[in-house]
Structures are given as structure tokens and as C-alpha cells.
C-alpha positions in Angstrom: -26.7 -22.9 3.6 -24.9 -25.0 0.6 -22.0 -27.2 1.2 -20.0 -25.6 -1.5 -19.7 -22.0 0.3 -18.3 -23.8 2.9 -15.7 -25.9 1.2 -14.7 -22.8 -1.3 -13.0 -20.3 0.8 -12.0 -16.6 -0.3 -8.6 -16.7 -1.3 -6.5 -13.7 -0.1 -4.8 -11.1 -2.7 -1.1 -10.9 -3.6 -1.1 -7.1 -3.6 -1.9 -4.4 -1.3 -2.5 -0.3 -2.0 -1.1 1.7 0.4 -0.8 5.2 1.6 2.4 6.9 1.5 3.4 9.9 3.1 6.4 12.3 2.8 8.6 13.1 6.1 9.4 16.5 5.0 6.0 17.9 4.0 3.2 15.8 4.3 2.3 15.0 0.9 1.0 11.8 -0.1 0.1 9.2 -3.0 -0.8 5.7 -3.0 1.5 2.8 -4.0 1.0 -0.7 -4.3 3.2 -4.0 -2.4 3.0 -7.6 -1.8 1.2 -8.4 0.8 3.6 -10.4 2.5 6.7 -7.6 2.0 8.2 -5.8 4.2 7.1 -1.7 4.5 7.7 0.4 2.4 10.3 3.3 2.8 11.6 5.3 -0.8 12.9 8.4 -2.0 10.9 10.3 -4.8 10.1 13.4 -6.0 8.2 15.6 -3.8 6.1 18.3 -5.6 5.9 20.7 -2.4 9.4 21.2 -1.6 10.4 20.6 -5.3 13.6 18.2 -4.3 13.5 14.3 -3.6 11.6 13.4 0.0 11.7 10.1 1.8 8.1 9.0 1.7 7.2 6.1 4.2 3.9 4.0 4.4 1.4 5.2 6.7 -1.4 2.8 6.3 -3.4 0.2 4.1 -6.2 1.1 1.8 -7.4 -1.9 0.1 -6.3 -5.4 -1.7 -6.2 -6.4 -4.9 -5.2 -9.2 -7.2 
């Protein structure tokens, strides 16, 4: 093993995707956050019920920088 990939670690991402899902009717799309940020909780449009929705996260999907 080389000394260097133990002296150069992986540094971690500012960002996050995440899965967000509607309370009323279950639709969902992905949104990106800081890692560090609190959850996510916002009102947008909801194709199903055609009116606004309050969509909270449900889980992570991946990092990225």
C-alpha cells in the first residue's frame, strides 16, 4: 500500500439529493440540500391533486459536489 492513499483522505460533499414525497398523495421528485441543513419541508405544486402539497424528505439518494 502507498503512503499517499493514506495521508490523502476522501473529502466529503457539500450537497446531498434527496427524495421528497408529498403528504397528500404520494407523489415524489428529488431535490438537492447541504449536507449539514436541517430537513427539508416545502409547499409546491402537486401534479395529482392539481393544488399546492406539502412535500417532506423521506430519504437520501446520493452526494454530490
Amino acid at each position: 500500500m502507498f503512503l499517499t492513499n493514506i495521508l490523502l483522505k476522501k473529502t466529503k460533499s457539500k450537497f446531498i439529493m434527496v427524495l421528497m414525497e408529498s403528504v397528500v398523495s404520494g407523489h415524489k421528485f428529488t431535490a438537492r440540500r447541504e449536507r449539514l441543513g436541517d430537513k427539508l419541508e416545502l409547499l409546491r405544486f402537486d401534479p395529482y391533486i392539481q393544488n399546492e402539497s406539502l412535500y417532506k424528505e423521506r430519504k437520501k439518494i446520493r452526494s454530490f459536489k
